[in-house]
N, C-alpha and C positions, 0 to 999 in steps of 0.2 A: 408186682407191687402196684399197687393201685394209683394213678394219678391226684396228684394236687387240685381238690376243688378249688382252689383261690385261682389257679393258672389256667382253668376252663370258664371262667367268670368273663362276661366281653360288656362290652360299650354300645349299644345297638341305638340308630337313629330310629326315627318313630317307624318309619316307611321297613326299616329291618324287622323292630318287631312288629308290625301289621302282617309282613310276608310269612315271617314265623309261627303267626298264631294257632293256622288251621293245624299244625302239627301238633301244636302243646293242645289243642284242643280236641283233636283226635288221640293221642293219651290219655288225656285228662279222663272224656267221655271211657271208652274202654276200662281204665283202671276204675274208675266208679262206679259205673257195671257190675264188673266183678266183685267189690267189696260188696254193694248189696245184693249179689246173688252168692256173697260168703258169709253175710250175715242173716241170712234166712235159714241156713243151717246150726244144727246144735251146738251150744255155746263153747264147748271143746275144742271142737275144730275151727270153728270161726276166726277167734281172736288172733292164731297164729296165721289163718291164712289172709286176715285183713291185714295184718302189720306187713306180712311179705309184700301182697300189694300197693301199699302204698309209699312203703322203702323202696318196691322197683319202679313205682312212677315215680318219686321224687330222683331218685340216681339217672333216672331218662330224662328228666328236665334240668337236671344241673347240668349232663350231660352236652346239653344243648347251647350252654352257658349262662343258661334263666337261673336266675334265685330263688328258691323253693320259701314261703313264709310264713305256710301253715298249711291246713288239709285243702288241696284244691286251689290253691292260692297262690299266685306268682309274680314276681316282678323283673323287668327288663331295665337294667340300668343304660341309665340314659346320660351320666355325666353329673346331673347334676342333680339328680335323683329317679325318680322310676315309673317306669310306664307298668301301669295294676292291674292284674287280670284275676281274675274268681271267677272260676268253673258257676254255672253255666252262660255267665254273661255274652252275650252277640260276638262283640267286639273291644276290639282294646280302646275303653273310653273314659280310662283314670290316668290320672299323674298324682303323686304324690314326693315330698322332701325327704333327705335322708333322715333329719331329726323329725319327721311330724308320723312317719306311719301311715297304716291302711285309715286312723283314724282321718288322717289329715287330706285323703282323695278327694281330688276336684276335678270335677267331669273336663275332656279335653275340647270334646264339643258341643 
């Protein structure tokens, strides 16, 4: 039986996800990769093999306890809302609130 994503969900300080990132981001890079070397091929095969990929990187980044929030797109809750990362940015250098969204990201430095 598969684990409770709410129960692999964590509270990470900034300094936790900074340590974290090069990993989500060595996912991240690979499973993107892969989708556009799945979407060079005929449309058939394509679509099923982009969905696998990027259902097994989001399953490896909840995994981790990151919250998946779109394609490429992650947040690390911080308590009082979330440190925002989007595939290919450097580094973790959003915060946003639980009610405001990716809309509402404001640079942390």
């Amino acid at each position: 039986m598969p684990a409770d994503p709410e129960r692999l969900k964590r509270v990470f300080t900034y300094d936790e996800a900074v340590r974290l990132l090069p990993e989500v981001r060595r996912l991240t890079d690979a499973a993107y990769r892969e989708v556009e070397a799945a979407s060079a091929r005929p449309a058939d095969s394509a679509q099923s093999d982009v969905e696998s990929v990027v259902t097994r990187w989001a399953h490896e980044i909840m995994s981790l306890g990151i919250d998946v929030k779109g394609l490429w797109l992650v947040d690390f809750d911080n308590g009082s809302g979330y440190y925002c990362w989007r595939y290919p940015e450097e580094g973790l250098q959003y915060y946003h609130t639980y009610e405001e969204g990716f809309r509402g990201r404001t640079r942390i430095h």
